[in-house]
Residue, then its C-alpha position, 0 to 999 in steps of 0.5 A: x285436777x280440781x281449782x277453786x275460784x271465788x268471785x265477788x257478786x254484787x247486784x244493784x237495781x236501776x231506775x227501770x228496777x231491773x237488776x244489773x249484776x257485778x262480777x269481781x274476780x278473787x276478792x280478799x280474803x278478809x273483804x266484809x259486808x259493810x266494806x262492799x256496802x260501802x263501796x256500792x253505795x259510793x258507786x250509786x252515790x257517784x253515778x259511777x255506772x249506768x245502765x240500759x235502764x238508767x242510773x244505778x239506784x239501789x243495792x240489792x244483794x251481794x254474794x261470794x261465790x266460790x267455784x270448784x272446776x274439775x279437769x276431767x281430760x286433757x288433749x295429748x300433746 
């Protein structure tokens, strides 16, 4: 049986200009660019998170990843 899940990628750069990566589980259908945008920016604004290498400094993409999983076997009961 095949399931389909989508999550929501958002990547932001720190001050060390590493990469520090977001994972959020089924976002709405109707969700857009300039909304997550917007919500990226208000977490760097706020300095809501930090990381290893310092303060979350800029955005630097977003994806929507969709992901099919097949079930090929399940154990007997």
């Amino acid at each position: 049986m095949a399931t389909t899940t989508q999550s929501l990628r958002m990547v932001f750069r720190n001050q060390a200009g590493r990469n520090v990566t977001m994972t959020l589980d089924n976002p709405r259908d109707d969700v857009t660019a300039a909304e997550i945008e917007a919500a990226m920016d208000l977490v760097i604004a706020r300095n809501i998170f930090t990381s290893s290498g310092g303060d979350l400094a800029t955005k630097q993409d977003i994806k929507i990843i969709d992901s099919t999983t097949n079930d090929l076997y399940d154990p007997p009961a």
